[in-house]
Structure formats: C-alpha cells, structure tokens
N, C-alpha and C positions, 0 to 999 in steps of 0.2 A: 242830222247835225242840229244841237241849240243853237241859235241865237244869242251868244252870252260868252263872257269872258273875252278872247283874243276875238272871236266875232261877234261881236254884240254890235257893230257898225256894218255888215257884212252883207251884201245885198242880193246873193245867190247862196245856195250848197258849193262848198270846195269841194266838194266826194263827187255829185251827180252833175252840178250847174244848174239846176231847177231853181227858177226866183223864190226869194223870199214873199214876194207880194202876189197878191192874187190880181189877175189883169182887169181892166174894164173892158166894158161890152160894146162901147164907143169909142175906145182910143184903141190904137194900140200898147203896145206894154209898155215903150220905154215913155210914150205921153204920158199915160196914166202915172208911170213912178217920178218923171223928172217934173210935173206939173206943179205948181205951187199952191191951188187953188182945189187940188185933189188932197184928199187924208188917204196915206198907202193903209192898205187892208191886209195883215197878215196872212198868209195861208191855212194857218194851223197856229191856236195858242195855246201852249200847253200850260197848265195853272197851277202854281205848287204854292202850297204854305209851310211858310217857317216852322221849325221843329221846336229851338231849344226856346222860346216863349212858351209854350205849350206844356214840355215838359217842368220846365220852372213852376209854370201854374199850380199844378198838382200838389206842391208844397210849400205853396201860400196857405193853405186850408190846414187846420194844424189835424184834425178828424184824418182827411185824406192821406196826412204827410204822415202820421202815424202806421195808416194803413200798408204805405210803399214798403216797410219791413217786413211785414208779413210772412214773407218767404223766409223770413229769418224767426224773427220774435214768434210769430205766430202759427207758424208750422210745426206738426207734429209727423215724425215718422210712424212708417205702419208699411202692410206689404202690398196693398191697394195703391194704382197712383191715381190719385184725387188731384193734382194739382201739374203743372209741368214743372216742378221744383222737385218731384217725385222721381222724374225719368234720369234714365243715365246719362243723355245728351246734359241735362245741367251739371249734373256733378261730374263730370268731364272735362265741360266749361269749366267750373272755380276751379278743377285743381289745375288745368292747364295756364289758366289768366287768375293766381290766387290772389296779385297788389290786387285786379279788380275786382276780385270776388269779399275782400276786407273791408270794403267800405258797402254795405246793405242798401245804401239807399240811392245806388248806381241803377240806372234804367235796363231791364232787359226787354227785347220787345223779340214781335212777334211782327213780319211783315208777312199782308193776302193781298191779291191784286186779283180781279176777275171783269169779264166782261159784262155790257147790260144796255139794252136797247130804250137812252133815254124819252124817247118818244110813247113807248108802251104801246106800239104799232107794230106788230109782226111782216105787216108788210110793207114795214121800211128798212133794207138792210141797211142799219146805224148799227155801231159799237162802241161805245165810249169805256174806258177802263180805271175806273179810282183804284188808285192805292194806298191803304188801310193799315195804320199803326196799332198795333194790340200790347199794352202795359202788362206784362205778365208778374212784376212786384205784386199787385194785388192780390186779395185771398178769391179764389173761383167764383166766389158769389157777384162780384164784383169784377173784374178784370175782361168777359166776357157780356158785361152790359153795354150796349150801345153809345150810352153816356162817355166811356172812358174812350171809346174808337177814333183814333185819329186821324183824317183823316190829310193824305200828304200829298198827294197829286191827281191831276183831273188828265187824260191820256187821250184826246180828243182822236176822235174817227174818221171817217166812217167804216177802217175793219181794226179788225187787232193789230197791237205793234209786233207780233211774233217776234221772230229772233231779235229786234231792234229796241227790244223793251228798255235795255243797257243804256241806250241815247236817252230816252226820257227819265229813267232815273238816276240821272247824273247830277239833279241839284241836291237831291236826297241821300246822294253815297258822298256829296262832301261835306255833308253836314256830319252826317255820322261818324264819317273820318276825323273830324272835328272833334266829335264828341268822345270820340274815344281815343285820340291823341292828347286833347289837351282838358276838353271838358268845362264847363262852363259855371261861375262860380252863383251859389243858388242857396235862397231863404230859404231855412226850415223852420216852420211854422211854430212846428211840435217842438222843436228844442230850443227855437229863436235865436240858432246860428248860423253860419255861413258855411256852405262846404263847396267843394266844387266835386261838384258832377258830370258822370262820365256816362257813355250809353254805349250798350251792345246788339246786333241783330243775332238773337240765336238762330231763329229759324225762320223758312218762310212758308203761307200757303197759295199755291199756285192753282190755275184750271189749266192742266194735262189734256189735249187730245185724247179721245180715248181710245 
C-alpha cells in the first residue's frame, strides 16, 4: 500500500496492519511514533519524479523538438525494421488510437524496469528496482542514448517487488492516465506554439525469471 491520496495520513497498512514507521531500538513502537521529540522514520520510501515537466523539456530545445517528429518527417519505409515505428505493434497502435496518432508530436514511450544491487557487493543480498522511460519519437541514433532515459521511480529493497510491482507504480499509471486523457498543454520550440500533449506506453521491458 502507498502512503498517498485517501492515505497519505495513515499510520499502518489497511491490507496487512504492518506500521508505516520503522520502530526504535529504545522505545517501544507506540513511544517511538507518539514521541514528540523523535522524527518518525519511514519504513520504505519509495522515490518517483514527475513525468510531464520532463516530457515538456524536450521541446523547449527547438533541435530536439524538431527531432520528436521523426517517426513521422523523418522516417522512411523499407522491409528492414530499423526503428520501432517499423514493427506492426505501432501501426496497430495509430490505426486503433488514429485522434492520437494525428497529432506526431504526442509521446510514445517505452517502459524497462530491472533489478541491481546498489552497493556493488555480491554479498549483500540488496535489490533495488529503477524504472526507466524510453522516448521512442526519436530517430534510433538517439532515443536509445542514455541522455534521453528517464528515469521515473526508485523501488527500494531489499528483494524484488514481484507480483506487487502494480503498488509502486501507481504514481506513474496516473500520470499517464493523465496524459493520455487529457494531456498537458506544451512549447514547441520548433514551431513556437502551444499544443497539448498527450502520451502513450506502447510497450514494456521486463526481467522474466527464467
């Protein structure tokens, strides 16, 4: 369960009962939390950053904001797919969502999510999980550099969220609900007007058990 919305005041799990706070080593729990003179210590914080400042970003630069058509202007057909504007699952996409597919300089992204032991210590079983925005508007040379990778949330440890992933990424599927409901109104650099912007997840990259 987050910590947010109708619980953002909430001071256990309504699912399990497990405290939101982590107990002290001298008190008991309910000293520790009712203390005045103690700071409550969350158990787990999970870290997200906002989406649609980020995506706006992109076409402040009028270079970059240029670039976001690419899939459009700048793509050429052929029988090779170089690009994921190539595969079937996108043209799939526009003709099923074709208002959204009208406007080119709507976001498609790509979400990855994987595990990694931030300590660099094999023998410390940690797992922390980032999850990783991919701009696929870009042309290939670009869209898979580092530089454009966004990332959206930090999945704190110490194992994987398995089946529970759904709870941590709930700040990030309203955003998107968001964006692709109503969509957020956005400088274009390149053409120096306003449009509103909307965003879609085509697909995702996961690490499968194997």
């Amino acid at each position: 369960m987050l910590y947010s919305k109708e619980h953002a005041s909430a001071n256990e799990c309504v699912v399990c009962g497990v405290s939101r706070w982590k107990s002290s080593d001298d008190h008991s729990t309910d000293e520790f939390t009712n203390s005045a003179k103690k700071k409550k210590i969350p158990t787990k914080v999970l870290r997200y950053f906002p989406l649609k400042p980020r995506l706006q970003r992109l076409y402040m630069s009028s270079k970059t904001a240029f670039l976001m058509k690419w899939h459009v202007d700048g793509h050429m057909e052929g029988e090779m797919m170089r690009h994921p504007v190539d595969s079937l699952a996108w043209k799939n996409f526009d003709s099923v969502h074709s208002s959204f597919a009208l406007e080119p300089r709507n976001f498609r992204l790509g979400l990855a999510n994987d595990g990694f032991n931030p300590f660099g210590n094999m023998s410390i079983s940690y797992s922390m999980w980032p999850v990783v925005l991919i701009p696929y508007n870009l042309p290939p040379w670009m869209c898979m550099k580092q530089t454009f990778f966004m990332l959206s949330l930090l999945i704190p440890g110490p194992t994987a969220p398995g089946n529970d992933i759904d709870i941590y990424l709930q700040p990030l599927i309203d955003e998107l609900n968001d964006l692709w409901d109503v969509g957020v109104e956005t400088y274009d650099a390149s053409t120096k007007q306003i449009f509103c912007m909307r965003a879609a997840i085509l697909w995702s990259i996961n690490d499968f058990p194997a």
